[in-house]
Structure formats: C-alpha cells, structure tokens
PDB file with one MODEL, atoms N, CA, C and O in Angstrom:
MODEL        1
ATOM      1  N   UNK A   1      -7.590 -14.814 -29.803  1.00  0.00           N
ATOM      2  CA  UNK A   1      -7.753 -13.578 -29.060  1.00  0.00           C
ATOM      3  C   UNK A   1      -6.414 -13.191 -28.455  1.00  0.00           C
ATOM      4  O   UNK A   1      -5.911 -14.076 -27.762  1.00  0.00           O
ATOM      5  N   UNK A   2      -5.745 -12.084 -28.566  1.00  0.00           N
ATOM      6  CA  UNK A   2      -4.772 -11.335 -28.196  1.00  0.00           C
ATOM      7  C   UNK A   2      -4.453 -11.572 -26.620  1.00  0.00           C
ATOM      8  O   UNK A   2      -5.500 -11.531 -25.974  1.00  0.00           O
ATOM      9  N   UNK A   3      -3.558 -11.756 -25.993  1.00  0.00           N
ATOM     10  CA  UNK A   3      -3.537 -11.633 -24.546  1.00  0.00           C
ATOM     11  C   UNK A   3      -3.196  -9.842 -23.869  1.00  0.00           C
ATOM     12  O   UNK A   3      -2.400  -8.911 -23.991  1.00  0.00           O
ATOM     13  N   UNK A   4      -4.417 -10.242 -23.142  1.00  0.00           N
ATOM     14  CA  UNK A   4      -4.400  -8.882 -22.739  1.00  0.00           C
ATOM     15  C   UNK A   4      -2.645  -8.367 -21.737  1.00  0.00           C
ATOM     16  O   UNK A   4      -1.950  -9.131 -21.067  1.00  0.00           O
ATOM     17  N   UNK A   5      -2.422  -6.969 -21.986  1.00  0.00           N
ATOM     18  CA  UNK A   5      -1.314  -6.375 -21.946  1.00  0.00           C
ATOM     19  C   UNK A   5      -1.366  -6.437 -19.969  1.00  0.00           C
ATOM     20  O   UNK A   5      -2.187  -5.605 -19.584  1.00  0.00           O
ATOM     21  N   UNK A   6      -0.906  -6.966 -19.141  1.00  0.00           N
ATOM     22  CA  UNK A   6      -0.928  -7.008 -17.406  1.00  0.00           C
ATOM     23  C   UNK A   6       0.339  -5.389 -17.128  1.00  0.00           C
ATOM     24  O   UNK A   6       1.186  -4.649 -17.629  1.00  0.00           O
ATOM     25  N   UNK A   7      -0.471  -5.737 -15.934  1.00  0.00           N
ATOM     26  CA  UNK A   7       0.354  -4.340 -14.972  1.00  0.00           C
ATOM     27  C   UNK A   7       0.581  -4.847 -13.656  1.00  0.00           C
ATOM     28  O   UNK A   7       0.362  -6.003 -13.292  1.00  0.00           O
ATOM     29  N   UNK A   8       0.812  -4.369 -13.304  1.00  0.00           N
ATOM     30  CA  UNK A   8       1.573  -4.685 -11.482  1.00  0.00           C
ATOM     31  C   UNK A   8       1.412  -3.740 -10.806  1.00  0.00           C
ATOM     32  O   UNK A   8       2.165  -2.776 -10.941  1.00  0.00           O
ATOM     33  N   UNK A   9       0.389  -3.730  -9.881  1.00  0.00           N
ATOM     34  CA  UNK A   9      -0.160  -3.125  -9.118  1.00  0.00           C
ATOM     35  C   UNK A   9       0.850  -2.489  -8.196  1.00  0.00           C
ATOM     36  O   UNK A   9       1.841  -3.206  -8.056  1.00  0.00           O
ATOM     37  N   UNK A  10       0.898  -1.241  -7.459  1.00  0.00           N
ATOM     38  CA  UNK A  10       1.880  -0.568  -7.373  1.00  0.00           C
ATOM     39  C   UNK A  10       1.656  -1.125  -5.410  1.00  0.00           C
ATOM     40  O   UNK A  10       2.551  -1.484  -4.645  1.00  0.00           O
ATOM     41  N   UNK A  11       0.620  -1.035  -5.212  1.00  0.00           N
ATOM     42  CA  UNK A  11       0.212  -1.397  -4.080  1.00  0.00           C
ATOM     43  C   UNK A  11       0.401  -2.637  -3.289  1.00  0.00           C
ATOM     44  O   UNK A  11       0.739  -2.589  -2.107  1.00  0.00           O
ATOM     45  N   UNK A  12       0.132  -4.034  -4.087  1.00  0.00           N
ATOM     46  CA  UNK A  12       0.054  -4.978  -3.404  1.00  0.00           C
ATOM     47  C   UNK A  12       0.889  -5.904  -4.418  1.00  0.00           C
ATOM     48  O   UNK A  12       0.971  -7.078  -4.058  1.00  0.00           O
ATOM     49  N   UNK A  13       1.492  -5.586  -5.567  1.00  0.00           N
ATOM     50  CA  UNK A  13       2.212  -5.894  -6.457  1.00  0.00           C
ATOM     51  C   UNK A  13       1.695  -7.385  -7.546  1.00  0.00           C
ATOM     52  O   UNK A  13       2.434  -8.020  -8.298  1.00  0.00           O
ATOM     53  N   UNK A  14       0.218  -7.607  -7.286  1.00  0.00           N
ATOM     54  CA  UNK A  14      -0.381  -8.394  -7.966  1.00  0.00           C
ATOM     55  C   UNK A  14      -0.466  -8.020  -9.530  1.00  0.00           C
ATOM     56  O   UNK A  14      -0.534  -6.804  -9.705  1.00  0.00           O
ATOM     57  N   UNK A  15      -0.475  -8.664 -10.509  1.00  0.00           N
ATOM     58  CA  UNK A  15      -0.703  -8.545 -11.686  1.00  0.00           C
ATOM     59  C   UNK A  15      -2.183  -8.971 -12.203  1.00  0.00           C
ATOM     60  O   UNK A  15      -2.664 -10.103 -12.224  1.00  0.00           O
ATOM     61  N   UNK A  16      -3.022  -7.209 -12.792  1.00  0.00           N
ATOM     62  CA  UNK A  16      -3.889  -7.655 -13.027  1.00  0.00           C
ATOM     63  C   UNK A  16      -3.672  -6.353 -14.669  1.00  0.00           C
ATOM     64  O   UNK A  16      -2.710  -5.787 -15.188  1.00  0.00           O
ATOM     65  N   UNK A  17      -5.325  -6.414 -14.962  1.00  0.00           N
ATOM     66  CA  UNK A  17      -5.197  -5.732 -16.579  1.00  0.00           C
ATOM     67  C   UNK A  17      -5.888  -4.382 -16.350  1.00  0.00           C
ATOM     68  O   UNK A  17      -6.952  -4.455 -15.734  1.00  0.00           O
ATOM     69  N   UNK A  18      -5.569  -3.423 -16.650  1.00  0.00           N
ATOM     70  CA  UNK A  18      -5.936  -1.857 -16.022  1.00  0.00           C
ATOM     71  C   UNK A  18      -7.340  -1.715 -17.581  1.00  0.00           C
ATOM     72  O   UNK A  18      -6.969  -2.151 -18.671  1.00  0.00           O
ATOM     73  N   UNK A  19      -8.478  -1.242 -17.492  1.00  0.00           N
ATOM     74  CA  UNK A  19      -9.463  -1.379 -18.307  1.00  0.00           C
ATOM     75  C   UNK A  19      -9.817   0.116 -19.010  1.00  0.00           C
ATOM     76  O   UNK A  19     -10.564   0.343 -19.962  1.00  0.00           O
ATOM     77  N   UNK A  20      -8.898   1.190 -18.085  1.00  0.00           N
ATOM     78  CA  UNK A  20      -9.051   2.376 -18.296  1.00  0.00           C
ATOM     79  C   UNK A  20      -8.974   2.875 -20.193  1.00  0.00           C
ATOM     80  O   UNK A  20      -9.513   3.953 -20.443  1.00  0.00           O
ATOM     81  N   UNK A  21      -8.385   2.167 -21.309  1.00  0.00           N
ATOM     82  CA  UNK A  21      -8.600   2.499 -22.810  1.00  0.00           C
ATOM     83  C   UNK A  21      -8.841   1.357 -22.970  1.00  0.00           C
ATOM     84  O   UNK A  21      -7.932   0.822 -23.606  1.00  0.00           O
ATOM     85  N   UNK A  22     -10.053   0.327 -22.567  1.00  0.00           N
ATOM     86  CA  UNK A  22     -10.843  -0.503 -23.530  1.00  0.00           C
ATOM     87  C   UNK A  22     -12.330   0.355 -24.001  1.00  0.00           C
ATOM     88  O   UNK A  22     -12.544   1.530 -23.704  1.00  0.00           O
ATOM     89  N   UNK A  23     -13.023  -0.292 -24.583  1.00  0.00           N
ATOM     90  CA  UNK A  23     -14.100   0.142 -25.607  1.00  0.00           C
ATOM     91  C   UNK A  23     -14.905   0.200 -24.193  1.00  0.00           C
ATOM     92  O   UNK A  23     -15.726   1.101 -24.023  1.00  0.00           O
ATOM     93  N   UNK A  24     -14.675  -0.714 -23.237  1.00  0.00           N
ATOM     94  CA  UNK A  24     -16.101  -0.769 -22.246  1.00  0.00           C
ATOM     95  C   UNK A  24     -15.474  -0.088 -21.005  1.00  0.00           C
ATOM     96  O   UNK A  24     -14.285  -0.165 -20.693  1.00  0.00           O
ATOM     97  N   UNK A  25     -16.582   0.691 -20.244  1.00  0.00           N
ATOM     98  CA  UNK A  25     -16.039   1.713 -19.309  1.00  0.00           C
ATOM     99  C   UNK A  25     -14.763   0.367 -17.901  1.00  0.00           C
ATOM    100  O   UNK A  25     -15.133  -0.771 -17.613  1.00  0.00           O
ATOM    101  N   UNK A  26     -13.703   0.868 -17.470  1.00  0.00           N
ATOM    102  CA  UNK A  26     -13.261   0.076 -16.479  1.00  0.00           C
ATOM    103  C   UNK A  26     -14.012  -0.435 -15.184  1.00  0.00           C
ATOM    104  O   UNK A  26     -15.070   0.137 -14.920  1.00  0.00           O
ATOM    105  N   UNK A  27     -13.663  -1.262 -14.501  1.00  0.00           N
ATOM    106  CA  UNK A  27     -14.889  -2.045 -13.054  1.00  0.00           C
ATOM    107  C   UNK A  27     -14.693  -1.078 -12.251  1.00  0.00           C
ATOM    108  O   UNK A  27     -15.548  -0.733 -11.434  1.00  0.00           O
ATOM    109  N   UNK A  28     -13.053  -0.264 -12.424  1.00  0.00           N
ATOM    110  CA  UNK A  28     -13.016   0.721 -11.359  1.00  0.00           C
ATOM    111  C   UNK A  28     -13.907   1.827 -11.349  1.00  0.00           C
ATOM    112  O   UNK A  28     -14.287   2.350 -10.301  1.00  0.00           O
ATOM    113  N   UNK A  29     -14.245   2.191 -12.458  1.00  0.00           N
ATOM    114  CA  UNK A  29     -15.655   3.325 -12.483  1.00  0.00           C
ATOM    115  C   UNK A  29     -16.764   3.430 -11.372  1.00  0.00           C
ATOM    116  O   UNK A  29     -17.313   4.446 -10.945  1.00  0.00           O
ATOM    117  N   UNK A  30     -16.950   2.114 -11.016  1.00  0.00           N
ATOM    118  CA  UNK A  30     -18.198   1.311 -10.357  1.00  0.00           C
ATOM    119  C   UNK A  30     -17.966   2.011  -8.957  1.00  0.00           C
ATOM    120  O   UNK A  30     -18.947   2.351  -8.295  1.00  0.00           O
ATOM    121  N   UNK A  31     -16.650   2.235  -8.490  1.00  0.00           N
ATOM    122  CA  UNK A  31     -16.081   2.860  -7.272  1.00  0.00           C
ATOM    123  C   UNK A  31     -16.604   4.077  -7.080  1.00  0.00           C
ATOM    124  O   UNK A  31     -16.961   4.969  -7.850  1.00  0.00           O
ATOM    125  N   UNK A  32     -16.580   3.913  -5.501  1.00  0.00           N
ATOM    126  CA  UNK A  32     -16.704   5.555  -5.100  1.00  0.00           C
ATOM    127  C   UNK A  32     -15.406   5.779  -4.310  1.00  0.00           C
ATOM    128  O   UNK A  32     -15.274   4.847  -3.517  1.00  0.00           O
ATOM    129  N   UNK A  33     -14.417   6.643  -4.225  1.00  0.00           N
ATOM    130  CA  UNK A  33     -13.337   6.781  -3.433  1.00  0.00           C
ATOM    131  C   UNK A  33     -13.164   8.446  -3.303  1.00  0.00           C
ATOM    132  O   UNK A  33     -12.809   9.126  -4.266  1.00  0.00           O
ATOM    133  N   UNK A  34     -13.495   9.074  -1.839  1.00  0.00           N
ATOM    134  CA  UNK A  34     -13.552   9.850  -1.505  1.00  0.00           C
ATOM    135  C   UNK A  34     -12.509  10.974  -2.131  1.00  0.00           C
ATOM    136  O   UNK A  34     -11.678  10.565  -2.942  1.00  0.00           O
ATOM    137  N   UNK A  35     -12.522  12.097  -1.851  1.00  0.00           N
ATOM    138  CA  UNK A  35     -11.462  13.172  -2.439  1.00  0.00           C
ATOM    139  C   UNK A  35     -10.442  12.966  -1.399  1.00  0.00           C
ATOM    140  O   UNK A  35      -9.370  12.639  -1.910  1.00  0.00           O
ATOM    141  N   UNK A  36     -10.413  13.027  -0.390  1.00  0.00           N
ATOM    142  CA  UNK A  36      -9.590  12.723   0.391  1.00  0.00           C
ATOM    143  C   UNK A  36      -8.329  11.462   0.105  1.00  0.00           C
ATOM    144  O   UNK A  36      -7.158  11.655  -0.222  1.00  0.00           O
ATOM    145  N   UNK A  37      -8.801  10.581   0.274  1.00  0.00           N
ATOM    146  CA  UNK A  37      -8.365   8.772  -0.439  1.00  0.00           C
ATOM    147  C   UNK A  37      -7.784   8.927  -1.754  1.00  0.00           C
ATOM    148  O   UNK A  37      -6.690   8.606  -2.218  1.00  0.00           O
ATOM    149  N   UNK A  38      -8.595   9.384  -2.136  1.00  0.00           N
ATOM    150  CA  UNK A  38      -7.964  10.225  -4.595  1.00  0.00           C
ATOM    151  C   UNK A  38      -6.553  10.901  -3.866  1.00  0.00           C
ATOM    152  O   UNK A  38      -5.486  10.293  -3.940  1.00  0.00           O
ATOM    153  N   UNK A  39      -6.632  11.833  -3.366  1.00  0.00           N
ATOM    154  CA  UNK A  39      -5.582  12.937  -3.216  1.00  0.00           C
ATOM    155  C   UNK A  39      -4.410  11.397  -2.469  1.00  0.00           C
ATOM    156  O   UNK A  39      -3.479  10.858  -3.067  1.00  0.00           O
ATOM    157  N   UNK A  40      -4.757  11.176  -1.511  1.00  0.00           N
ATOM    158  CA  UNK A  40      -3.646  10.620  -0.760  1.00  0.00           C
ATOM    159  C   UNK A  40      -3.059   9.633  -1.581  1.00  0.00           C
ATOM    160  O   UNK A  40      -1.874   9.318  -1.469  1.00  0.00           O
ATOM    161  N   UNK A  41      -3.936   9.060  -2.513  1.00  0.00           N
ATOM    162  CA  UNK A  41      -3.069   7.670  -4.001  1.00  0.00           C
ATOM    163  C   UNK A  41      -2.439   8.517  -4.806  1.00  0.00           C
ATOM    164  O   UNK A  41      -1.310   8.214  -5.192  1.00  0.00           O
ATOM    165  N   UNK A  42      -2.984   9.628  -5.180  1.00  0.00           N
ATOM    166  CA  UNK A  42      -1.970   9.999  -6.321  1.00  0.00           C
ATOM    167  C   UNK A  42      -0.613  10.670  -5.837  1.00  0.00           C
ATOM    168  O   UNK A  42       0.409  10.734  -6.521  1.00  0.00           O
ATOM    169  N   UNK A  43      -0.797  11.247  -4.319  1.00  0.00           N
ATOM    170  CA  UNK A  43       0.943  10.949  -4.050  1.00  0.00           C
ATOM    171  C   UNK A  43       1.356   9.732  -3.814  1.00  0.00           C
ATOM    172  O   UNK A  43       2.349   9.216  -4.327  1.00  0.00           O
ATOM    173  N   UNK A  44       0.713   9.293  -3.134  1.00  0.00           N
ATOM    174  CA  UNK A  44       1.753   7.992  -3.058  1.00  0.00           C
ATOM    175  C   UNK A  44       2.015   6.779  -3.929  1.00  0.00           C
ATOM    176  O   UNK A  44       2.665   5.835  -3.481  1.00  0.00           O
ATOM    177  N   UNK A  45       1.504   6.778  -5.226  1.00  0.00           N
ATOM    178  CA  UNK A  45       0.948   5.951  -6.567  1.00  0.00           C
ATOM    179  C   UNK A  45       1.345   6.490  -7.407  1.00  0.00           C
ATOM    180  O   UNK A  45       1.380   7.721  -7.393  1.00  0.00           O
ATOM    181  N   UNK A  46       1.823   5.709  -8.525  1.00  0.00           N
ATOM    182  CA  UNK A  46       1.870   6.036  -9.553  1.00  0.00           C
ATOM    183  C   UNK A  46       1.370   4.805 -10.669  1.00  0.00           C
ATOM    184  O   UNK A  46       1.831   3.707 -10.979  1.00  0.00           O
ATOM    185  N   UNK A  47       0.428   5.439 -11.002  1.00  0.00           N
ATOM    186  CA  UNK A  47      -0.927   4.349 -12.181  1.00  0.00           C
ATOM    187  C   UNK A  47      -1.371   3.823 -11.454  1.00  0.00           C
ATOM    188  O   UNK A  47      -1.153   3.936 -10.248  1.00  0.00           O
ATOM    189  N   UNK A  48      -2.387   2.840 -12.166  1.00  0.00           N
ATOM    190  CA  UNK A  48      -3.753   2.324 -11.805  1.00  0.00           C
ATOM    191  C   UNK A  48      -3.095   1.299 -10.687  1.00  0.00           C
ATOM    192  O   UNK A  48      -2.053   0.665 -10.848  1.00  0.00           O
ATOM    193  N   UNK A  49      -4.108   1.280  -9.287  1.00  0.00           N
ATOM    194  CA  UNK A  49      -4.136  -0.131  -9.000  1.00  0.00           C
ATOM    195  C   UNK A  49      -5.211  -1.460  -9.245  1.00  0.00           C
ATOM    196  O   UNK A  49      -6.342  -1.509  -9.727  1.00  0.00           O
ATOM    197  N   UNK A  50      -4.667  -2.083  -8.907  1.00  0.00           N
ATOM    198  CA  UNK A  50      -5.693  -3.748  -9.002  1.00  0.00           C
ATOM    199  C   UNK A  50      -7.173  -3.200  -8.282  1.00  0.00           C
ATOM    200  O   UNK A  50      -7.379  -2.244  -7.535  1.00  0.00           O
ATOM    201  N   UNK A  51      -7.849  -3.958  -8.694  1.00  0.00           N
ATOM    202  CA  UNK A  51      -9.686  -3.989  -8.388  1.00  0.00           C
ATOM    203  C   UNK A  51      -9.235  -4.141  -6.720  1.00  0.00           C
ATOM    204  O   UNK A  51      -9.483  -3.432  -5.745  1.00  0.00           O
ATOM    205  N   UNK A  52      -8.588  -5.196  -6.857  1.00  0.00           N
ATOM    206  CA  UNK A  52      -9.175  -5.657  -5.162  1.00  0.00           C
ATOM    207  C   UNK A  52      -8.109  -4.638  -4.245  1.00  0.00           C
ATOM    208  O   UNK A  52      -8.312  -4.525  -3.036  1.00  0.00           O
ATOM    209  N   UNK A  53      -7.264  -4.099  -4.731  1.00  0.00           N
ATOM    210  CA  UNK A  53      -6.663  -3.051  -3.775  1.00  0.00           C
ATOM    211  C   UNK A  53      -7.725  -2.094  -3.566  1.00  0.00           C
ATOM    212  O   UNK A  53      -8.230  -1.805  -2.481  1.00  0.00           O
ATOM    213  N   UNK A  54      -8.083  -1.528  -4.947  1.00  0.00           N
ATOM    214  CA  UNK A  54      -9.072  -0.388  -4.730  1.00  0.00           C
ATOM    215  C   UNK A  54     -10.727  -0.503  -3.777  1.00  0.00           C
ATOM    216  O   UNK A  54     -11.521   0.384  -3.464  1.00  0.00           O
ATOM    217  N   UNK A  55     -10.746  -2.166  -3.512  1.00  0.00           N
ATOM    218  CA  UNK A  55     -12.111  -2.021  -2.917  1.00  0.00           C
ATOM    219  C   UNK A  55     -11.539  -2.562  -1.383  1.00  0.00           C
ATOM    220  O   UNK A  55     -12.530  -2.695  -0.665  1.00  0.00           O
ATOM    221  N   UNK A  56     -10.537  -2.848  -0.787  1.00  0.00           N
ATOM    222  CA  UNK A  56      -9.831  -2.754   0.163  1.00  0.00           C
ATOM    223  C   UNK A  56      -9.900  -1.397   0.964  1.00  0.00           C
ATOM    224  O   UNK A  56     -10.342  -1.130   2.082  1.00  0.00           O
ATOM    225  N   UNK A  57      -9.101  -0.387  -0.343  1.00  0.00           N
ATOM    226  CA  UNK A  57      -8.751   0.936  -0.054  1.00  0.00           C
ATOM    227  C   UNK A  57     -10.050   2.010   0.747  1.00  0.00           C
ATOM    228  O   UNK A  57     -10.020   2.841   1.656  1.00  0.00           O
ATOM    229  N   UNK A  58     -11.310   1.360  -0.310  1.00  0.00           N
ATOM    230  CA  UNK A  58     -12.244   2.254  -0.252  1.00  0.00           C
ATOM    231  C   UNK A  58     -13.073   1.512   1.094  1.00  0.00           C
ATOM    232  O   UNK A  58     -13.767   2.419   1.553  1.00  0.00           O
ATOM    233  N   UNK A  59     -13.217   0.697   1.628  1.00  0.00           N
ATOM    234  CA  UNK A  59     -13.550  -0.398   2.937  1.00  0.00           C
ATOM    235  C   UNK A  59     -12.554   0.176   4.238  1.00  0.00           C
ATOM    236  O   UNK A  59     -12.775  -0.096   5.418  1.00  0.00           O
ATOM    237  N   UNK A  60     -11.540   0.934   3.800  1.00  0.00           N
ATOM    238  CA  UNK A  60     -11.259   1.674   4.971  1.00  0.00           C
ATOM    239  C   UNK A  60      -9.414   0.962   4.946  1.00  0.00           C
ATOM    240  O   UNK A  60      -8.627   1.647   5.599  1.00  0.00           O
ATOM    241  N   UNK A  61      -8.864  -0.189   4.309  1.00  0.00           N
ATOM    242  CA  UNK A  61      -7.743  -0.684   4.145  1.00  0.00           C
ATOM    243  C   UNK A  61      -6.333   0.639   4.349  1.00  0.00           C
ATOM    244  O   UNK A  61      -6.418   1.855   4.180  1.00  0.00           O
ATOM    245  N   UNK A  62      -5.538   0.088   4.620  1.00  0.00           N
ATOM    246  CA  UNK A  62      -4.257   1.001   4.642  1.00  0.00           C
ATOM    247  C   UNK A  62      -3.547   1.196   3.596  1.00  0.00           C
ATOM    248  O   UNK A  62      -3.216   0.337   2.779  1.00  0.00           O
ATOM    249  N   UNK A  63      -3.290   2.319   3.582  1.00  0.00           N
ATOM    250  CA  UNK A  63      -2.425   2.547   1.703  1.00  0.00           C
ATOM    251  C   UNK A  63      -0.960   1.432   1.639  1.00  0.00           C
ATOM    252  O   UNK A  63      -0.367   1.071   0.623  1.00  0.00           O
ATOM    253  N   UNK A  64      -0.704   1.125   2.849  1.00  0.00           N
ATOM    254  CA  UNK A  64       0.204  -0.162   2.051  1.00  0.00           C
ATOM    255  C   UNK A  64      -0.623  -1.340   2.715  1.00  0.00           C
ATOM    256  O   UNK A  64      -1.205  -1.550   3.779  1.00  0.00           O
ATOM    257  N   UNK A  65      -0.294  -2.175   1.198  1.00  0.00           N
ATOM    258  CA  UNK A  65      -0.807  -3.491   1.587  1.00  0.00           C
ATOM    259  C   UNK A  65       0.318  -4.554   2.685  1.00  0.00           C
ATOM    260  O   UNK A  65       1.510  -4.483   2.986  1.00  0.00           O
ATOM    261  N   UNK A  66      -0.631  -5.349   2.977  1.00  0.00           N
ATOM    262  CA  UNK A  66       0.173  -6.484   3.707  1.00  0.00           C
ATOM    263  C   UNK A  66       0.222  -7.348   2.388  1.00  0.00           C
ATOM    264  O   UNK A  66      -0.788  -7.799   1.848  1.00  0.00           O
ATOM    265  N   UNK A  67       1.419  -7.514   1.964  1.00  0.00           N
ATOM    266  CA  UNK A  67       1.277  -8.484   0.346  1.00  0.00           C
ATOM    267  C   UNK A  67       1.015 -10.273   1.399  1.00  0.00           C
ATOM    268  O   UNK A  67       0.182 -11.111   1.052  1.00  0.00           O
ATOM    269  N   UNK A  68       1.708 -10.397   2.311  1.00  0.00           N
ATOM    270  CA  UNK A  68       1.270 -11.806   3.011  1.00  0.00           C
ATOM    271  C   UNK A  68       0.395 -12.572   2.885  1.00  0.00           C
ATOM    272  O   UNK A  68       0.362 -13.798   2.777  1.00  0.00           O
ATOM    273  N   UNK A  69      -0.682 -11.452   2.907  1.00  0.00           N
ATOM    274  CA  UNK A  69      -2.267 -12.286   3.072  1.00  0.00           C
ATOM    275  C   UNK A  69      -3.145 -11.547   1.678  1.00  0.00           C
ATOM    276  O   UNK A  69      -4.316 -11.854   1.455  1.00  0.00           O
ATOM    277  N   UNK A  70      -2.333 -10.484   0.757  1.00  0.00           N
ATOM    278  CA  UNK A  70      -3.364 -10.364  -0.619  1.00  0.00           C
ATOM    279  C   UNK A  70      -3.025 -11.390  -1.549  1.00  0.00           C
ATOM    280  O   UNK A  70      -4.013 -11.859  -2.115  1.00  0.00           O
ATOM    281  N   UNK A  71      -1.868 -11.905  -1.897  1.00  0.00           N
ATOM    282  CA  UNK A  71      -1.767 -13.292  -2.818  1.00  0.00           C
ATOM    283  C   UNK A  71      -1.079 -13.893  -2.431  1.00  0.00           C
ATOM    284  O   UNK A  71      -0.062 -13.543  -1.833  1.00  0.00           O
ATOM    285  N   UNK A  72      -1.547 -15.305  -2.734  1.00  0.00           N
ATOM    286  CA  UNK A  72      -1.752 -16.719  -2.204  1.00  0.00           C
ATOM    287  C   UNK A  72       0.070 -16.709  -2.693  1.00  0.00           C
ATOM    288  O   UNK A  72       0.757 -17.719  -2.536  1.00  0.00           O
TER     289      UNK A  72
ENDMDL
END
C-alpha cells in the first residue's frame, strides 16, 4: 500500500493527511464551523488544517495554536 502523501498543518504545524480528493468523503465534513470561523481561516490559512486543530477551532480554541501542549 502506497504511503499516504502528509501536509503540515498551517496552524499547529503537526503532520497529518488532508482527505479532501480521496474516494471517501474527508472526517472534516463531519464538522460544523460557523461562517464567521470559515471567513476568519481563510484569511489567516492557507489549506487544509489537521482534524484536531479543526475540532479545537470549532470548541471555541484560538486561531493560533499553543504548539507546546498540541504535540508531544
């Protein structure tokens, strides 16, 4: 099996695999993230972030991460 292609989260700079052109819909779909929260990532972002930024983000988290305490 191929190793899947990683990205680096723009946010918390973790490396995870963005799901947005596989065959099966991405985990991020599963999200709800307000219009407000959408508007404020796509200025300050550029591409997908990691799962666990995005369920941080949407829990009320600050658009920058503390990288200290997201990986070990």
């Amino acid at each position: 099996m191929p190793t899947l292609p990683e990205h680096c989260c723009p946010r918390c700079g973790g490396a995870f695999h963005c799901g947005a052109r596989d065959a099966e819909p991405c985990p991020c779909t599963g999200l709800t993230l307000d219009a407000a929260l959408q508007q404020r990532l796509r200025e300050r972002f550029v591409g997908c972030l990691c799962l666990h930024c995005l369920h941080a983000l949407a829990g009320g988290a600050a658009l920058d991460a503390d990288t200290r305490s997201a990986w070990p």
